[in-house]
N, C-alpha and C positions, 0 to 999 in steps of 0.2 A: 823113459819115453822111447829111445831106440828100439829094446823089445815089443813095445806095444806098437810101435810104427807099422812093424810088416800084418799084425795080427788084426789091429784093431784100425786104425789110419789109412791102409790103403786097402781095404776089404770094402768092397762096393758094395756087400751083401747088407751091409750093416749103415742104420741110419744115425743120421748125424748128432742126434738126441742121445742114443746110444754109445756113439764114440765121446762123448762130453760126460756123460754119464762115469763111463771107464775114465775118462781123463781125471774128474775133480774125485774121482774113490780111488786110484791107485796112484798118480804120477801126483798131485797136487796135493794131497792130505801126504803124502811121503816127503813133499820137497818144504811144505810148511811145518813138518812136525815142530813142535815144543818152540814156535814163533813167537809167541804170545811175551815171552820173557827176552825174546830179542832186541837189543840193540845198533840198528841199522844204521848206517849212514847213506847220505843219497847214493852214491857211486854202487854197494852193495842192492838196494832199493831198483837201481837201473836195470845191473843183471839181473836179477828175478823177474822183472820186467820184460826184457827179452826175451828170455826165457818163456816166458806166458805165453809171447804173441807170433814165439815160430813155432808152436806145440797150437797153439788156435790155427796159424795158420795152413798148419799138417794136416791136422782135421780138418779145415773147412776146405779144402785142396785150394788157398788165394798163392799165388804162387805172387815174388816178387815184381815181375814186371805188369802185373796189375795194378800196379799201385793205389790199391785201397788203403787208408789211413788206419790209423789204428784203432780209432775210436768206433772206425765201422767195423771192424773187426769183432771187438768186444760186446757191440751192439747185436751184430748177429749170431755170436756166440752167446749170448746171455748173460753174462756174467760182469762180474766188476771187475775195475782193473786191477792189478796188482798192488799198488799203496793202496787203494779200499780195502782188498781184502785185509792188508795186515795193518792197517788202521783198526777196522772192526775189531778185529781177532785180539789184537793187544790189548782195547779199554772193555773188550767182556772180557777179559782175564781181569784187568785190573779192577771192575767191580766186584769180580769173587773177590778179592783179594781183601778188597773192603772188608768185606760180607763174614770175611772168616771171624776164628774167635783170638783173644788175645794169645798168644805165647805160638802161636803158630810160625812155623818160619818165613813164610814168604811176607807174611805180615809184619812180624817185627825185620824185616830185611827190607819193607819199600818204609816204614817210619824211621828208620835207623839215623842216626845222626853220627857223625866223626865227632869225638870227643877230643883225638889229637891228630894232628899227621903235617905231613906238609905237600905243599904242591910242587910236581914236577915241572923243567922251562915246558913250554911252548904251548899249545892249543888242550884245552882239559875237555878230558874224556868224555864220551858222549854217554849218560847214565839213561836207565828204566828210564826213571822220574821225568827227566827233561822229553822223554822221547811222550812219556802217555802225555804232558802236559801241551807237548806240539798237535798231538793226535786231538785233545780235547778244544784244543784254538781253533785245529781246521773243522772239527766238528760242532762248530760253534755251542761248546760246552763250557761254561765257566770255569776255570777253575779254582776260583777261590770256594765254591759250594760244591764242587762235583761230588764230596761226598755223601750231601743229602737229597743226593738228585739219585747216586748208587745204592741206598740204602733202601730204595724200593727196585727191588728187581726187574720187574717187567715195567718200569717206568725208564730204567735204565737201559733195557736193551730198546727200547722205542727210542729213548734219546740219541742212542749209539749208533742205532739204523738211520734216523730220518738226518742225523748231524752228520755221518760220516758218506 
């Protein structure tokens, strides 16, 4: 984003549609790459957050002592916020995921089950599974049926837009 600052962000020649254009095809598909199998906890979720809204805010030139909230931020910039985005992004990963065929790895990796191990002391890890099943709560997605809801594709991606 610093490269693109001097070129693309304070070039007054160029309009704002444009600079967002540049922003979600070079700085945001770079900074979300291979998201979709991540395991985020809030505090990670915050920076990238941050992140979002002084790169929106570079763009849209809101400088701090405006104090525009952030929601108008995202409002003027178009876009969703940051947990949307990588809300989205995870449960259409995770209906391919579905969708795939058996002996595939990502598939047999989210049905896997421990057979043996033991737990380490303190707070257990934060896994995929637990994360898509938060993402399908807040997208008021069932999850006891989510996968005959994913088993039609374009029924899935409507359910994952209008829930998330």
């Amino acid at each position: 984003m610093d490269r693109l600052a001097g070129r693309v962000c304070d070039n007054s020649m160029l309009t704002t549609n444009i600079k967002m254009r540049v922003y979600q095809t070079c700085t945001l598909s770079t900074l979300l790459y291979g998201n979709e199998a991540w395991t985020l906890y809030s505090r990670q979720e915050c920076t990238l957050n941050t992140f979002l809204m002084s790169c929106l805010r570079k763009i849209l030139n809101i400088i701090q002592e405006d104090h525009v909230p952030n929601k108008d931020v995202l409002a003027q910039a178009e876009i969703p916020s940051m947990h949307t985005q990588l809300s989205q992004r995870c449960l259409h990963w995770f209906g391919h995921v579905r969708c795939m065929k058996d002996g595939r790895i990502p598939k047999d990796m989210l049905y896997r089950e421990l057979a043996t191990g033991s737990k380490p002391a303190g707070r257990s890890v934060l896994h995929y599974k637990d994360v898509c099943k938060r993402d399908l709560k807040a997208g008021d997605i069932n999850p006891a049926n989510w996968e005959t809801v994913a088993a039609d594709r374009n029924g899935w991606r409507l359910a994952v837009r209008a829930g998330v």
